[in-house]
N, C-alpha and C positions, 0 to 999 in steps of 0.2 A: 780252876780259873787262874789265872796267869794274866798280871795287869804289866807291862815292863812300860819303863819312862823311853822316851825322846825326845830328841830334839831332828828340827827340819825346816827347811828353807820353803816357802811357800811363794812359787814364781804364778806373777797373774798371766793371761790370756796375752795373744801377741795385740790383740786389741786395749787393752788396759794399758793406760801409761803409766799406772803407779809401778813405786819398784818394787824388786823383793821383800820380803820380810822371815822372819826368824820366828817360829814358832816352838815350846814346849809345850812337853803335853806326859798323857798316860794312855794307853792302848787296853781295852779288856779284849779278851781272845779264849771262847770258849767251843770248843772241841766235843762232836758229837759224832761217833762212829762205830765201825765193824773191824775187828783187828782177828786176822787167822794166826797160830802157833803153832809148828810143828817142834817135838821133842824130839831127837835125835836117839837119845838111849832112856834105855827102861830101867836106869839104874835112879838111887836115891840123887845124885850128882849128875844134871844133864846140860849140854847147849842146847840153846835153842834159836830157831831162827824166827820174825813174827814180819806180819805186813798190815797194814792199813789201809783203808779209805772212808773219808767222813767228809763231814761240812762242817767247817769254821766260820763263827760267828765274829767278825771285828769290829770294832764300835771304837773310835777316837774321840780325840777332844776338839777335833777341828770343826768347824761351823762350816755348817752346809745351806745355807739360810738367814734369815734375819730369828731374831728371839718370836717366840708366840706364845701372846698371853693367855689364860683361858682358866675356866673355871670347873669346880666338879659338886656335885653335892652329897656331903656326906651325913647321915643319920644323925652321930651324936658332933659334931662340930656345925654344923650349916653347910654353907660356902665357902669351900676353900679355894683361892685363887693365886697364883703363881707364872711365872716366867720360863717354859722350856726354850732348851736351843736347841733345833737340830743338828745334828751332826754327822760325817760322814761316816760311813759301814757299809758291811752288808754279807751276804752267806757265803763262801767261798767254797771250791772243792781244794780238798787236803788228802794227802793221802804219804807214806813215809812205810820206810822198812827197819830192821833194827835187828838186835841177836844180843844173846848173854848167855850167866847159866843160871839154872833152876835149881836148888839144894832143897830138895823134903828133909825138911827137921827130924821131924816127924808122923806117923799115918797122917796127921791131921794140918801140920803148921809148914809153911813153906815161907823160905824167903830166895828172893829172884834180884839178881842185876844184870843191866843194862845199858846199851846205848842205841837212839835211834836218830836216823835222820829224817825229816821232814819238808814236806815242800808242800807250799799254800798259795795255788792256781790264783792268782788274781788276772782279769781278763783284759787291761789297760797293759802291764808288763808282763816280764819273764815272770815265772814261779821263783816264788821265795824261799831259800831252804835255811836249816836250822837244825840244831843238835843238839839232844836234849839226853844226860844219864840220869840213870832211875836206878832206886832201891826199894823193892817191894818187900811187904810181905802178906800172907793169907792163908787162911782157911782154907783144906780141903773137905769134901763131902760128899 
């Protein structure tokens, strides 16, 4: 999971006569997908190339809505009642390629680096890309 900060300018509708305003916030953004690997060599030392496609889940801090009060009932407390906000999100398609090498430690232990790029289809603009390096490591079996 991956929350990064921002900041952004929230312009109203050409109907709205208020003006802009200036918003901060935090963004959660979780990734749920299918990535292929191909191993180039069969040695302990290999590149590899890898590709993606999934769905990204985005959830802001921005209000989508007015607050909604509401209640629940829970066993050992009673009624508990509280304030949500809606906010803007929603599932996205993602999908990114990337390549590194893969070092077998040994039979068992493997440690992998990388770098990929990414790009998260939203259907209002262009897709959004990003680059992201990685240090794994793991178990084989």
């Amino acid at each position: 999971m991956d929350n990064p900060d921002y900041q952004a300018v929230i312009q109203p509708s050409p109907a709205n006569p208020s003006a802009a305003r200036s918003q901060t916030g935090s963004v959660e953004n979780r990734t749920f997908g299918l990535v292929g690997t191909v191993h180039f060599l069969k040695s302990r030392l290999t590149p590899y190339f890898d590709s993606n496609v999934s769905g990204s889940n985005i959830i802001t801090d921005i209000a989508a809505g007015p607050p909604v009060p509401g209640c629940i009932w829970d066993p050992w407390f009673g009624y508990v009642c509280g304030v949500v906000q809606p906010t803007k999100g929603g599932v996205y398609l993602s999908y990114g390629v990337g390549g590194g090498v893969r070092w077998d430690v040994t039979d068992v232990l493997l440690l992998r680096a990388g770098v990929r790029q990414q790009w998260i289809d939203f259907s209002s603009s262009d897709p959004i890309g990003f680059t992201t390096f990685k240090f794994d490591f793991g178990w084989m079996f």
